[in-house]
N, C-alpha and C positions, 0 to 999 in steps of 0.2 A: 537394756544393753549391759547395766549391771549384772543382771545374772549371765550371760553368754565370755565376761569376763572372769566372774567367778568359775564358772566351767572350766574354763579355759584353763586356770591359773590350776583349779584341782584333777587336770589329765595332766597336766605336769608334772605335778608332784605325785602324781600315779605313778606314771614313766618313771621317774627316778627311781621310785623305790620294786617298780618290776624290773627295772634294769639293772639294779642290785643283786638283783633273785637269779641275775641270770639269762633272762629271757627278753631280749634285743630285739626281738621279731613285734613282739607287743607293746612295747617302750615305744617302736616306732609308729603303729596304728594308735597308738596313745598320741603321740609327741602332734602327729598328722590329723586329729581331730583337732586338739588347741590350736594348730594355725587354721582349721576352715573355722573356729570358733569365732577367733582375733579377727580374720581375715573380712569379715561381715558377708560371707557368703551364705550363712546359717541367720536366719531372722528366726525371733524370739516372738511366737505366737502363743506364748503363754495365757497374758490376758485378754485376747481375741477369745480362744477358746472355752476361758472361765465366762464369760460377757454372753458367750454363745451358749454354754450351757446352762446359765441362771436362765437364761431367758426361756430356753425350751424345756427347764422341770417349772416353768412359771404357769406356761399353758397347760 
């Protein structure tokens, strides 16, 4: 969960500074990932994945 926080926290500060640049259309598809981030709509199958693939360069 820490990392989908962390995400979260650096599309943010994406957004700010593309919104800076100017460009409001991507601030918002920025701004609109951190809340499905925060939201816990997004699961973090990071270490499923890793788990998954030790095991299959195992065989």
């Amino acid at each position: 969960m820490d990392r989908l926080k962390k995400a979260a926290a650096d599309h943010r500060e994406a957004a700010a500074v593309v919104r800076s640049r100017g460009n409001e259309a991507k601030a918002k598809r920025m701004e609109d990932r951190a809340d499905e981030l925060e939201s816990g709509r997004v699961t973090d199958a990071t270490d499923q994945l890793s788990a998954l693939t030790r095991w299959a360069f195992r065989r």
